[in-house]
N, C-alpha and C positions, 0 to 999 in steps of 0.2 A: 664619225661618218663623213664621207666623203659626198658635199653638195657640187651639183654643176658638172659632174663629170660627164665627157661627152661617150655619147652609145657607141661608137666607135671603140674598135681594140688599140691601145695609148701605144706608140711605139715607142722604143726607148732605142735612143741615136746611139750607138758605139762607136760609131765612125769619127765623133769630134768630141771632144771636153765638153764636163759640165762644170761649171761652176759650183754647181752643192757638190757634186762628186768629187772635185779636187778639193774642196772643204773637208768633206768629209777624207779623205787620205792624210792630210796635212793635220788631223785631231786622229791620228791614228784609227781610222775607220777603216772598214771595211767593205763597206759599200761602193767599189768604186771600180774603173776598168784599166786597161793597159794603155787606155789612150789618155785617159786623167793622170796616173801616176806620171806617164813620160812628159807631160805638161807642167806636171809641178815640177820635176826636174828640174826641164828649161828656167822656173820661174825661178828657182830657189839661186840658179847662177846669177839671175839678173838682181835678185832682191834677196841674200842669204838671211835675212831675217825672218823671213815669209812663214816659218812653220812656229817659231815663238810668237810674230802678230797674232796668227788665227788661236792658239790656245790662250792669249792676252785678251782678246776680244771676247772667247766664250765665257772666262770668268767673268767680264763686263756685265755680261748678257745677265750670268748668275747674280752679281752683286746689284744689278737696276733694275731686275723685277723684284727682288728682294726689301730692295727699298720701297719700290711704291706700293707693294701691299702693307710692310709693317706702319712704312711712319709718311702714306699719305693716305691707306685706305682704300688703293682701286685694287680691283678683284676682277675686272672687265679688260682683257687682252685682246689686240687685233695685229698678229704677226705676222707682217709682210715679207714674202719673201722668206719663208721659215727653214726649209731645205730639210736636206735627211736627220731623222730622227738622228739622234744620239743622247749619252747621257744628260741627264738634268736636263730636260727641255723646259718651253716657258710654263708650261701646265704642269708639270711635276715639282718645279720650285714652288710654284705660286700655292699650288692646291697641298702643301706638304704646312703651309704658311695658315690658308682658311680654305678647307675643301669646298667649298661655293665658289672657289673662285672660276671662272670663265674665260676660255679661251678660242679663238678662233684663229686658225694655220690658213693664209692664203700663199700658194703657189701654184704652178700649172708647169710642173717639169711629171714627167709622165713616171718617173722613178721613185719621186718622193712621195707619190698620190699611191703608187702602189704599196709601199710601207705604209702608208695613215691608213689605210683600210683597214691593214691588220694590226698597227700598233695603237691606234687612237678606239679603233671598233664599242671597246667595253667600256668608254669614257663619257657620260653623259655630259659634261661639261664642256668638252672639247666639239669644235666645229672646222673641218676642213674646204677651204672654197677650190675648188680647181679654176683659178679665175688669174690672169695677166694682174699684176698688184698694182698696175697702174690706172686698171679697168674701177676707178672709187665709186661711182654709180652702181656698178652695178656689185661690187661688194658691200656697197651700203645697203641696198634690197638686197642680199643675199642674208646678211644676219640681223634683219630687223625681226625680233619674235624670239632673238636669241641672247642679243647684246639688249642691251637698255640705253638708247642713244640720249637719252635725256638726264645721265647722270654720265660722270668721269670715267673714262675709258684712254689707254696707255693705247696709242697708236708705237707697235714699232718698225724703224727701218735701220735695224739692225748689219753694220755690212754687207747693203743691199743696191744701193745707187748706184755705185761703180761697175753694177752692172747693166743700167740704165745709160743709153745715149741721148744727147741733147735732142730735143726734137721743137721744133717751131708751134707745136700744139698742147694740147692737156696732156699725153703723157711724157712733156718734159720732165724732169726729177723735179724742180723746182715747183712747176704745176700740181703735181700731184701732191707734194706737200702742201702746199695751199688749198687746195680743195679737199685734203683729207682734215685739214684744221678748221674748215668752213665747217664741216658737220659734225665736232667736238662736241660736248658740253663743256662749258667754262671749267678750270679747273682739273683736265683732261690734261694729259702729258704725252709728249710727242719725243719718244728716245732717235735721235737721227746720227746715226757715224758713217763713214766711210773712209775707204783707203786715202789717203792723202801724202804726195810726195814735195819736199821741196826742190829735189831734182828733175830739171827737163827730162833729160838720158833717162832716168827710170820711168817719169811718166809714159814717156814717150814709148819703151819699149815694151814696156809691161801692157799698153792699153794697146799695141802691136800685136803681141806676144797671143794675149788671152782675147783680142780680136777675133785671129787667124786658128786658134784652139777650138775657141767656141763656136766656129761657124757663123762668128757674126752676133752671135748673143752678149756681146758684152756693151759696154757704157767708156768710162776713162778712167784712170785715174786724175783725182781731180786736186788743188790748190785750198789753200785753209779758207782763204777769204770767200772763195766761190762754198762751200759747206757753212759757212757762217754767214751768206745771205740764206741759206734754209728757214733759218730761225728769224725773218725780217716779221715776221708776223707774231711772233712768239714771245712769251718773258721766258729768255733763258735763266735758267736756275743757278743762285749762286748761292755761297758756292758751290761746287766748283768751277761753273763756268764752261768754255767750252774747251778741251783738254782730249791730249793723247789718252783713250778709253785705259789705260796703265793706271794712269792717276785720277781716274773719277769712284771716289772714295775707297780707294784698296783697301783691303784686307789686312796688309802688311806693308809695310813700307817697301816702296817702288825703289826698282834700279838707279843707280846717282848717273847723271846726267851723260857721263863718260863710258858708261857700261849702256845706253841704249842706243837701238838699231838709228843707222843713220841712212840709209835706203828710203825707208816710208812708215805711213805710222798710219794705224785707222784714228781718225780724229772727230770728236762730235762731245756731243753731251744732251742734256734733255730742257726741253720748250716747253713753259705750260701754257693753257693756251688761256688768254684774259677775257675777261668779261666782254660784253661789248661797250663800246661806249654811247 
């Protein structure tokens, strides 16, 4: 079910890229328009990695809910920034693992809210906010009744920040991971990646590029060290540490060092968040 959605008819922009919609073309979806596909174009000149990242990052996604239901026990999901349905989402890995488990989808792109109606509908577990994911107030009252904030819950920011721009207030990226970790329960795990280049020229054109796409809806790409003060409040988990999302515990052994993209990498790993003191 779809919470928060506003009374108004959701209009959906074709006129500029989306971000979930050139996701979803780049995982071979369908969901998407002529004005996203001509965008991933441009992007794939700038960064020819870009369609191996995004299907590198979904198996992430598969392989780190999969772990924290089996071998830490949460069953409480809050996926920021969740974007267009596609295969395996977090509710279908997790509830395939312990169907009690719980999820809640917040985005507020008018495309994806249109899918969750009809593909989450029959799902009593699943909860959608139509809410700005930097808006943490007010998704904290949106699933209290629903989550159990008093026990461990898997906040994720999943390939999500680099679409966030700096801002001098609470919804800096920085900010809101700090205030989505203030309302934890100890023991609560916080998955955070994002695109990361060691190239100027790529930063710089890509967060150009998908600026000028999105109308304005994007963030940067950003440097290793600035994503690894995310976790300044956090115990990051070792191992492995914080690591190109490739090598946060594969499936199979990862590409040798010579065979990976050298353009940009999503980079992160997971915070659990500590008692107090």
């Amino acid at each position: 079910m779809v919470h928060g959605e506003k009374p108004q008819t959701r209009i959906i922009d074709d006129s500029h890229a989306s971000a979930a919609r050139m996701y979803d073309w780049l995982l071979g979806g369908t969901e998407n328009y002529q004005v996203d596909r001509d965008a991933c174009r441009v992007l794939l000149r700038i960064a020819p990695s870009t369609q191996q990242l995004a299907r590198n990052n979904r198996a992430f996604l598969r392989r780190i809910v999969r772990y924290l239901v089996r071998e830490r026990g949460i069953i409480q999901f809050l996926d920021h920034g969740s974007g267009l349905p596609t295969q395996d989402n977090v509710h279908e890995i997790a509830q395939r693992i312990d169907p009690d488990a719980k999820v809640v989808y917040v985005d507020n792109d008018p495309m994806v809210l249109a899918h969750a109606k009809t593909y989450l509908n029959d799902n009593s577990n699943t909860h959608v906010l139509d809410i700005d994911f930097r808006d943490t107030e007010v998704i904290y009252e949106g699933t209290r009744g629903f989550l159990d904030w008093d026990k461990p819950i898997a906040a994720l920011f999943v390939s999500v920040l680099h679409c966030v721009p700096d801002s001098p207030d609470h919804k800096d990226p920085a900010a809101v991971i700090r205030a989505v970790s203030a309302r934890l329960a100890p023991g609560s795990c916080m998955v955070i990646c994002q695109l990361v280049s060691d190239d100027p020229v790529v930063r710089d054109d890509v967060t150009r590029l998908m600026a000028d796409a999105t109308g304005g809806h994007w963030g940067r790409v950003r440097e290793r060290d600035e994503v690894a003060r995310y976790f300044d409040s956090l115990h990051i988990m070792e191992p492995p540490g914080l690591v190109d999302v490739t090598d946060w515990m594969p499936d199979s052994p990862p590409p040798p060092l010579e065979h990976r993209a050298t353009d940009w990498v999503e980079w992160g790993g997971v915070g659990i968040v500590p008692r107090p003191r």
